[in-house]
KEROKE-421065 format. One record per residue (C-alpha): residue number from 1; x, y, z; residue in three letters. Coordinates in steps of 0.25 Angstrom, whole numbers, plus 5000, padded with zeros to 4 digits. Example, Ala and Ser with C-alpha at 12.3 -4.5 7.8 and 13.67 -1.06 7.14 Angstrom:
KEROKE-421065
PT  num    xx    yy    zz  residu
PT    1  5049  4982  5031     ala
PT    2  5055  4996  5029     ser
This chain:
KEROKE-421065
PT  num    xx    yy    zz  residu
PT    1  5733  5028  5087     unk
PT    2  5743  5035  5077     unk
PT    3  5756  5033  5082     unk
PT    4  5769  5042  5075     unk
PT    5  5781  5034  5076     unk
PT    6  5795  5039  5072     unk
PT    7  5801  5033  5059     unk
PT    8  5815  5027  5058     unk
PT    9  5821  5043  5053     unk
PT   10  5813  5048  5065     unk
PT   11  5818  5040  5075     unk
PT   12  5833  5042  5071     unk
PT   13  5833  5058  5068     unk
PT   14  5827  5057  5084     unk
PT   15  5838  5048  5089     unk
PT   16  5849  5054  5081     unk
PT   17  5853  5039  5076     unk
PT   18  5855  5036  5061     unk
PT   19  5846  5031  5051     unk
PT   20  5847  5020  5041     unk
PT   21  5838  5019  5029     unk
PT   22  5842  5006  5022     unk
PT   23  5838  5004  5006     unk
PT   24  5836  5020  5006     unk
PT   25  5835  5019  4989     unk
PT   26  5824  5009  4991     unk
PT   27  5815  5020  4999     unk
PT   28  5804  5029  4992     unk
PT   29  5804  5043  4989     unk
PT   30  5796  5045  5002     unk
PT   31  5807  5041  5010     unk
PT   32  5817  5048  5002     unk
PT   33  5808  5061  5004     unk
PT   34  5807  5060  5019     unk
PT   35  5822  5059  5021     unk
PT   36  5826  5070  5013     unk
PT   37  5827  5081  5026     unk
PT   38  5830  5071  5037     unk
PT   39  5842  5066  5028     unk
PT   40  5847  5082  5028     unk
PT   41  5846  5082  5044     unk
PT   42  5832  5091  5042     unk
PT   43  5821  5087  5055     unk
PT   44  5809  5080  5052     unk
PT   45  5795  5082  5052     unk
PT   46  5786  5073  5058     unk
PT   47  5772  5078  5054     unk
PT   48  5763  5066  5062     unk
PT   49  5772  5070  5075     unk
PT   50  5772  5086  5070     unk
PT   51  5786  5086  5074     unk
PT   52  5800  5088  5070     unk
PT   53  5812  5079  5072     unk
PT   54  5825  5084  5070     unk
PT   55  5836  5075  5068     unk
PT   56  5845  5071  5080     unk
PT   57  5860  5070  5079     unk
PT   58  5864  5056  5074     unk
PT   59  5854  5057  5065     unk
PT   60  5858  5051  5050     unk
PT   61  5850  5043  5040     unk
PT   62  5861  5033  5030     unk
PT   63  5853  5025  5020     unk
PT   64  5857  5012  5011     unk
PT   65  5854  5009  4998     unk
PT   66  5857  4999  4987     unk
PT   67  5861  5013  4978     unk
PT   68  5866  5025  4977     unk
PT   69  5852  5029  4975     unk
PT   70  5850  5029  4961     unk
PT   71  5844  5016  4960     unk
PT   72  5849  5003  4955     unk
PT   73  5852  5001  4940     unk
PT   74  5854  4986  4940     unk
PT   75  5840  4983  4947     unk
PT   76  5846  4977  4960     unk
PT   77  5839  4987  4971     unk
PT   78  5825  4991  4972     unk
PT   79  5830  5006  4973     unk
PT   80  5824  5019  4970     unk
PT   81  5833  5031  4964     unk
PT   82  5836  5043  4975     unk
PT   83  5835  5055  4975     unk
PT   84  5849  5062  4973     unk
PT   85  5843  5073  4983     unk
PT   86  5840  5063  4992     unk
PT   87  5853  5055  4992     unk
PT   88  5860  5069  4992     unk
PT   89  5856  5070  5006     unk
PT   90  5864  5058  5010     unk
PT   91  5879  5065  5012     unk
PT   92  5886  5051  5009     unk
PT   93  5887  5038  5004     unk
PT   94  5893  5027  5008     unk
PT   95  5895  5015  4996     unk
PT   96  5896  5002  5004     unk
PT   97  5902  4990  4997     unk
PT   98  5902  4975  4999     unk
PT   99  5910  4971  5011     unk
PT  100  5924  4967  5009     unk
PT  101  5928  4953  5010     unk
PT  102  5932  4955  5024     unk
PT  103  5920  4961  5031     unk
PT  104  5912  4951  5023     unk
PT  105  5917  4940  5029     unk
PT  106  5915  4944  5041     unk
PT  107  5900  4945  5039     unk
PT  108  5898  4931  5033     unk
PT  109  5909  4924  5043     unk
PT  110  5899  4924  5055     unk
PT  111  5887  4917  5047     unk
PT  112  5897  4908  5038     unk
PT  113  5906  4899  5049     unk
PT  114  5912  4896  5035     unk
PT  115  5924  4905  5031     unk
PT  116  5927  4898  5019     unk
PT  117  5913  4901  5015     unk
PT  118  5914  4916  5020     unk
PT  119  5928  4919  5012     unk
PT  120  5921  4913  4999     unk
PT  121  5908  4918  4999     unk
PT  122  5917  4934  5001     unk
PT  123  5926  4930  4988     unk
PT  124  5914  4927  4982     unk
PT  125  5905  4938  4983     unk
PT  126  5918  4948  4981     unk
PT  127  5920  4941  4967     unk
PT  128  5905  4945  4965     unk
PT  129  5906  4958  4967     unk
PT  130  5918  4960  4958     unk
PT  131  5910  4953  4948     unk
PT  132  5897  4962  4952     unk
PT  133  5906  4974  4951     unk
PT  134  5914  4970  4937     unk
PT  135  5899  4967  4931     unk
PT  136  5901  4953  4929     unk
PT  137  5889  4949  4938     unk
PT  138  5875  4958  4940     unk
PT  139  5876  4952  4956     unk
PT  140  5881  4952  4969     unk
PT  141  5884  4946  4982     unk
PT  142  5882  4954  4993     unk
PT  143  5886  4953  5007     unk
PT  144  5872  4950  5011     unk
PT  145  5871  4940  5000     unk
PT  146  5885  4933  5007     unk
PT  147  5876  4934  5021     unk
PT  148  5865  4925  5015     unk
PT  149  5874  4916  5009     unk
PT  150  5882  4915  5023     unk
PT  151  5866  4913  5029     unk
PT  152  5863  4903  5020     unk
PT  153  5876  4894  5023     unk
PT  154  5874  4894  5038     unk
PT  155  5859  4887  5033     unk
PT  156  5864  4877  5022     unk
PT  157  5879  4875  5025     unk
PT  158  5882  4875  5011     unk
PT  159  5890  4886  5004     unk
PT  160  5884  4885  4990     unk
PT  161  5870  4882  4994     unk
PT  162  5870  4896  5003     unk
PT  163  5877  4902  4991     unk
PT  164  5866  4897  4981     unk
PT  165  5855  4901  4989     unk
PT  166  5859  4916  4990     unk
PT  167  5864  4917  4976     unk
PT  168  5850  4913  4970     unk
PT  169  5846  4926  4970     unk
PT  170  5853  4929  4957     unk
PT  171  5848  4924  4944     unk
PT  172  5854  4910  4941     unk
PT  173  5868  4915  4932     unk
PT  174  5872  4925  4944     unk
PT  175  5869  4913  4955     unk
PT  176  5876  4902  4946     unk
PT  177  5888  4913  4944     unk
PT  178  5890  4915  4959     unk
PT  179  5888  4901  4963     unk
PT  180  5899  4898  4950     unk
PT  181  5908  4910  4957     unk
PT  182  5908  4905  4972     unk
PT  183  5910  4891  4968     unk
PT  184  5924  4898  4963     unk
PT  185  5926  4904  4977     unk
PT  186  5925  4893  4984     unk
PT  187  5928  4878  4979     unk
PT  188  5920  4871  4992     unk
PT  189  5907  4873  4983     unk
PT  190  5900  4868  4971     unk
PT  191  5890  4876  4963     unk
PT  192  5878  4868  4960     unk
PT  193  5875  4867  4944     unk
PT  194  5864  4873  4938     unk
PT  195  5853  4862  4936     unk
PT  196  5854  4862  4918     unk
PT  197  5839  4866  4913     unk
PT  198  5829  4853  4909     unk
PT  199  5829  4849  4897     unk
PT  200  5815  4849  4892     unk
PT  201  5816  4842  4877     unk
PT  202  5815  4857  4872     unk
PT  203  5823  4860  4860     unk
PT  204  5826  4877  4859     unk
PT  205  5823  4884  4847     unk
């Protein structure tokens, strides 16, 4: 048997409860053409069910994204340009920054019972930024990256190991320049050298 069953917009325009569509500037035009009426409040037409469905009063769609919708410049997302039409039909924006110091320690002080650790790892990733933000580094920590970091710790018990493993993500110079930076922070740990290449006899031209 062919069973109709209502879609996530559906379920909320009935309900009259928001909706959240996460990574909206990754989506295909497809998606972006089905919202264009419901995001201006219009009903909805559901042709297998030959019926209309207007929406209840509650009823809001907010989406996320990495952009403002015109793609990513540097290559860091896998996002598609918007349609200014489409994102005309959102009314606002909301720009949501890094946490400040405050409020990200208190996310990593219940999974670090460390909070040395914790007040380190925030002045680290604040110096970071200010160095993403002046241009002096093409990369980031983020407060998920922080989250990992505090995850691995709670498994290893060592603050540079956890650290290591979450940074090799990045291409060697960035991963040796963050390790370099946090050793600075915090004087408990030691930043393993990097092995020196083998010497294979070779003389360069």
């Amino acid at each position: 048997n062919v069973v109709i069953e209502d879609g996530p917009v559906v379920i909320a325009m009935r309900k009259g409860i928001p909706i959240l569509i996460d990574e909206i500037d990754a989506g295909g035009a497809n998606l972006l053409m089905c919202l264009q009426g419901v995001l201006e409040g219009k009903p909805l037409y559901i042709k297998a069910k030959n019926e209309i469905v207007y929406p209840t009063l509650g009823f809001n769609v907010i989406a996320t994204a990495n952009t403002k919708g015109r793609g990513s410049d540097e290559g860091k997302y896998l996002s598609q340009i918007l349609d200014d039409a489409f994102l005309e039909r959102f009314p606002i924006t909301v720009e949501q920054e890094y946490p400040d110091a405050k409020t990200e320690k208190k996310i990593l002080k219940p999974l670090i019972p460390d909070e040395q650790f914790v007040e380190h790892l925030v002045q680290w990733a604040d110096v970071v930024r200010k160095s993403y933000n002046e241009g002096a580094t093409d990369e980031i920590i983020s407060t998920r990256r922080l989250v990992h970091i505090a995850k691995a710790f709670s498994i290893f018990k060592d603050r540079i190991k956890a650290i290591t493993l979450c940074v090799n993500r990045f291409d060697a110079e960035t991963k040796m320049a963050f390790l370099d930076l946090y050793s600075k922070v915090d004087a408990k740990v030691e930043v393993p050298q990097a092995a020196p290449a083998p010497d294979t006899g070779e003389v360069p031209f």
